[in-house]
C-alpha positions in Angstrom: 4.0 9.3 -16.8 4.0 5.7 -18.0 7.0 3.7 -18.9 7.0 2.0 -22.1 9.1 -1.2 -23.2 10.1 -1.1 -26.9 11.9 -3.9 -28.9 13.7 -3.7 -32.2 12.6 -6.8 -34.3 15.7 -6.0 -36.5 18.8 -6.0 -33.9 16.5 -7.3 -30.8 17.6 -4.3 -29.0 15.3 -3.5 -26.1 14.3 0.0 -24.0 12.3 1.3 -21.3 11.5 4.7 -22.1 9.3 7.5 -20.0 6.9 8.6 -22.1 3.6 11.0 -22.2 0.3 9.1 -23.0 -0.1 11.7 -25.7 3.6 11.5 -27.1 4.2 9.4 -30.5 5.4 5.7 -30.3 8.8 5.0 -31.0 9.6 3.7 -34.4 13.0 4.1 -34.8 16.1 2.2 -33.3 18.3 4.4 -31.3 21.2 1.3 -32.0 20.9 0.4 -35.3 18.9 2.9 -37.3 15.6 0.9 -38.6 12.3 1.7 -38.2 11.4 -1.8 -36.2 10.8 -0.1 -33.4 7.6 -1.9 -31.4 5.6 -1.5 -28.3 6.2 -4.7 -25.8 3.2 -5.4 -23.7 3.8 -6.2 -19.7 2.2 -6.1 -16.7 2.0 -3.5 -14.5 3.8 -3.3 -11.3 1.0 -3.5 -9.0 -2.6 -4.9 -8.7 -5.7 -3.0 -7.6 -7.2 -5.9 -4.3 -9.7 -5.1 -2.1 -10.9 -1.9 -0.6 -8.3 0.5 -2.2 -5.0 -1.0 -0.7 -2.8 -2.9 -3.2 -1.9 -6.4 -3.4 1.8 -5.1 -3.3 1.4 -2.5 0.0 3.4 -3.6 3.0 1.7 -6.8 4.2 2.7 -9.2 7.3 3.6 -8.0 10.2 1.9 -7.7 13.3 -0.1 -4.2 13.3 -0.1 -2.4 16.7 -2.3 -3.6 19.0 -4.9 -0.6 20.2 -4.9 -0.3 24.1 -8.3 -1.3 25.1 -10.0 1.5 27.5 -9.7 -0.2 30.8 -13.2 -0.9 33.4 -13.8 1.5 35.0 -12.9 1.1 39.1 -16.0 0.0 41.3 -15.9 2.4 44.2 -15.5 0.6 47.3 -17.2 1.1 50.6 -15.3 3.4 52.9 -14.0 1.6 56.4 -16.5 1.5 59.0 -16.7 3.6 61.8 -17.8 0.8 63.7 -21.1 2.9 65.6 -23.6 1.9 62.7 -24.2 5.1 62.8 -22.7 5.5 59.3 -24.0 4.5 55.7 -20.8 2.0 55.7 -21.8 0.3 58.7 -25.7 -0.2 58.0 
């Protein structure tokens, strides 16, 4: 549900009120009686940036790095055996 700011232009008393889209506007003044009642125009508490995030989400910071997947190991030659005889040697 929305919340509303209403002004009395008689005793410049001032609300915000939770209200239904569908409910009536206020018109009377809960402090001093009159019907002066009026809707106040504002701006909402957030703005619509980007690709769905808003302009008022957490920002700054560093995010968390992601762990890059490491090379993989290059196999090295086994020892020679010294005779040649062996694929290590040749």
């Amino acid at each position: 549900m929305p919340i509303y700011e209403y002004r009395c232009a008689s005793c410049g008393f001032q609300k915000e009120v939770l209200r239904k889209i569908s409910d009536a506007q206020l018109t009377h003044c809960p402090e001093c009686g009159k019907p002066s009642m009026q809707k106040l125009v504002s701006a909402a508490g957030f703005q619509l940036k980007g690709k769905g995030w808003y302009a008022t989400d957490f920002k700054g910071g560093e995010k968390p790095k992601k762990e890059e997947p490491k090379p993989a190991e290059e196999k090295k030659p086994a020892t020679t055996c010294g005779t040649g005889a062996c694929p290590a040697c040749k």
